[in-house]
Each structure stands twice: as C-alpha cells, then as structure tokens.
C-alpha angles and dihedrals in degrees: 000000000000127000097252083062087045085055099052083048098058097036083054101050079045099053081048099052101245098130134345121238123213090203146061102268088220082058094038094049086052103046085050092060098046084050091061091038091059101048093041091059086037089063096038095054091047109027084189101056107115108227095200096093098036085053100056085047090057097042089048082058096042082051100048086062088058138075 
C-alpha cells in the first residue's frame, strides 16, 4: 500500500461515515507514513529501543485527526 491508496481509503471510510478526519487524507496519509518511517529508521539505528511506548504516542496523534 502507498499513501496515495491509504488516502482514497480514508477519504472513502470517510465519504461512508465510518469515521470523520480532521485532516486532509492526502495530509493525514502522509503523516501516517511518516509516522511508520520514523520510527523504522528509530528502531534500526537502536535495536534496543522498545517501540511500545513510541507506538501508543503515534496512535494518540493518528487519533487525534479522527473523529
């Protein structure tokens, strides 16, 4: 999946009703992927990072751009 396919998903749950963004989906995609990327390269530079914490911090955000 890009993020050009996880915008027309969330522009489509949105269209249904299914949630409502607070955000462009094209900006929220984005953000998302961003999201995954920094912590990717997080975890490859300090193996022994835990990602638990980081994690709950980036789903509190995504979840702050949807109603």
């Amino acid at each position: 999946m890009c993020s050009s396919d996880l915008a027309e998903a969330l522009r489509a749950g949105a269209a249904a009703g299914v949630f409502a963004l607070r955000a462009d989906p094209v900006d929220f995609s984005g953000f998302l992927f961003a999201l995954a990327d920094g912590m990717a390269i997080r975890r490859l530079s300090e193996p022994e990072l835990s990602l638990e914490p980081l994690l709950a911090q980036a789903i509190g955000s995504a979840r702050a751009l949807v109603a």
